[in-house]
C-alpha positions in Angstrom: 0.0 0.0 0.0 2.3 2.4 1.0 4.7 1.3 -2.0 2.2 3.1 -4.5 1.9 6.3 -1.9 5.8 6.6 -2.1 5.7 5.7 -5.8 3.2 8.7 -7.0 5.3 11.0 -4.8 8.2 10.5 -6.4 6.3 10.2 -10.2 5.0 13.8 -9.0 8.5 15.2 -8.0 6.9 15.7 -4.5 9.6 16.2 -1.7 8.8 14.8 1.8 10.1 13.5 5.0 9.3 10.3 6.8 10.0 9.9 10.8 9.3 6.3 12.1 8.0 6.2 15.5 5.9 4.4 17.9 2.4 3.7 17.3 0.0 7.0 18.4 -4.0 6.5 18.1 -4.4 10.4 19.9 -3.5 13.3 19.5 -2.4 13.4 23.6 -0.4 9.8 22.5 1.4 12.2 19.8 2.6 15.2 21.5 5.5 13.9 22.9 6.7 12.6 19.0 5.5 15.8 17.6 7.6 17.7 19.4 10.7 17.1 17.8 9.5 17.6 14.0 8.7 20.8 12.7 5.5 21.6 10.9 1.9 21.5 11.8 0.6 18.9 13.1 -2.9 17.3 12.7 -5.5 15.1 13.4 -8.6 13.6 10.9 -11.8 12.9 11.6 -13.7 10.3 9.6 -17.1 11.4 9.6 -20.7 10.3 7.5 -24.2 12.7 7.1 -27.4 12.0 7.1 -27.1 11.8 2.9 -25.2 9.3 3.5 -22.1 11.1 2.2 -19.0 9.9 3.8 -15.9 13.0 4.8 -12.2 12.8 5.4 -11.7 16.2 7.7 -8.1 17.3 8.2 -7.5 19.8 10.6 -4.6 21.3 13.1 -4.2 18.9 16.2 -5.0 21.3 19.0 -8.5 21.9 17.0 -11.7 21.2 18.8 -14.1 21.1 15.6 -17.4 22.2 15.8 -19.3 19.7 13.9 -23.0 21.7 14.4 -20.9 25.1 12.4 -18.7 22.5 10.0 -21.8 21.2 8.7 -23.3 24.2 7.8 -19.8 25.5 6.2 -19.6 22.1 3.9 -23.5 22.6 3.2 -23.8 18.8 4.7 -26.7 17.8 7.9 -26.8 15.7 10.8 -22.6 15.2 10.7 -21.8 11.9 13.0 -18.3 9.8 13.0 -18.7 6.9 10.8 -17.9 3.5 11.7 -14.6 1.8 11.5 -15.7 -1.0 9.3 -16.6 1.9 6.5 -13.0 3.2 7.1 -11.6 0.2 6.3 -14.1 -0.6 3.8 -13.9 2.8 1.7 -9.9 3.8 2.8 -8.5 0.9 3.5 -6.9 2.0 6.5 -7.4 1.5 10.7 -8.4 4.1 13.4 -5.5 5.7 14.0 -3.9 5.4 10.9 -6.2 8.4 9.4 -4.9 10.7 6.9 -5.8 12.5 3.8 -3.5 10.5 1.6 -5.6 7.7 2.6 -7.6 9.2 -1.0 -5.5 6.5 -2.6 -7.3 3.7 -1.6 -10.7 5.2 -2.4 -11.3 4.1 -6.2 -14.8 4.9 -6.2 -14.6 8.9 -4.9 -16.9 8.1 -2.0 -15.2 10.2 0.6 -14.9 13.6 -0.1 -11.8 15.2 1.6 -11.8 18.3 3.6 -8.6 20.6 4.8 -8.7 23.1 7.0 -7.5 26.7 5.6 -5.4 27.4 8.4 -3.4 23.8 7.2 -2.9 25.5 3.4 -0.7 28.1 4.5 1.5 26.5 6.7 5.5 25.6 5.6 5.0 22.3 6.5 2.2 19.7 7.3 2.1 16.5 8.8 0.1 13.4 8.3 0.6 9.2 8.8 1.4 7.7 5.7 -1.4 5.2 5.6 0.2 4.2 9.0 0.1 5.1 12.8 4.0 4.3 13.2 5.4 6.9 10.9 4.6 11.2 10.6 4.9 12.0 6.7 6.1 15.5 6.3 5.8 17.9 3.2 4.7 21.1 1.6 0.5 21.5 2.0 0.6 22.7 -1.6 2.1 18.8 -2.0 -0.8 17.3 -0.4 -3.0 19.4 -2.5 -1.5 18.2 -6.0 -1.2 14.2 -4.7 -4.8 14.3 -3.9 -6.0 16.2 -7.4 -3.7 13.6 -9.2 -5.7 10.8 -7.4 -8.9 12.7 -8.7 -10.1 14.1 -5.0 -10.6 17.7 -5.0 -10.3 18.5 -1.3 -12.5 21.3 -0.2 -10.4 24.0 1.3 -12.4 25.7 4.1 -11.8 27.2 7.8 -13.1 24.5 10.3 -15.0 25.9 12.5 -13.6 25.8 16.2 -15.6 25.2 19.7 -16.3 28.0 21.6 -13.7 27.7 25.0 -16.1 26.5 28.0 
């Protein structure tokens, strides 16, 4: 799997780099790692609507994501997470191993992938690389081009935040 991931990347003349690590399923697990690479950090949430339309949200790490105002701002209702067996179904990948590049896997378009804007203009981003054991480094303008060339068109918007208690 993550032969092809490595394999368009180089095809595409994308730079990136890899650090191997222990296996994180949280973002608390991954604070310790993240703190010795550079870039921003992130976590995904793997959510379905009530259409039935299944989404692959990207955002910041520290990011708590207001799914009532996300909704709205993707024009999608009733947003819930959806169920590891679909994850693995439609992405071919394992809670904790989320990530946007996990668009490779999905042949038949049925997750539509969201970033968050605040992502897009940082120097560096980090994601797994279809794994929880490793932190994928590289340009968000990267990331943007590997998922076009796989045909997913991530929608680009700010994710709504959760007002501070």
């Amino acid at each position: 799997m993550e032969d092809r991931l490595f394999a368009d990347l180089a095809a595409l003349n994308i730079g990136w780099q890899l650090v191997e690590h222990e296996a994180v399923f949280t973002v608390e697990e991954s604070v310790r790692i993240d703190r010795g690479i550079p870039g921003a950090h992130t976590k995904n949430l793997f959510l379905k609507d009530a259409g039935g339309q299944y989404w692959l949200v990207t955002v910041l790490a520290h990011i708590r994501v207001d799914l009532k105002k996300f909704q709205a701002a993707i024009g999608s209702k009733k947003l819930s997470f959806g169920k590891a067996e679909d994850m693995i179904r439609l992405l071919q990948i394992s809670p904790g191993s989320v990530t946007p590049l996990a668009a490779i896997n999905d042949c038949d378009f049925a997750v539509k992938i969201v970033l968050d804007s605040r992502l897009v203009v940082a120097d560096r981003i980090n994601v797994h690389p279809l794994r929880n054991t490793a932190t994928l480094g590289l340009v968000p303008a990267d990331l943007v081009r590997i998922l076009k060339h796989w045909n997913h068109f991530p929608l680009v918007v700010e994710i709504p935040k959760m007002s501070p208690a």
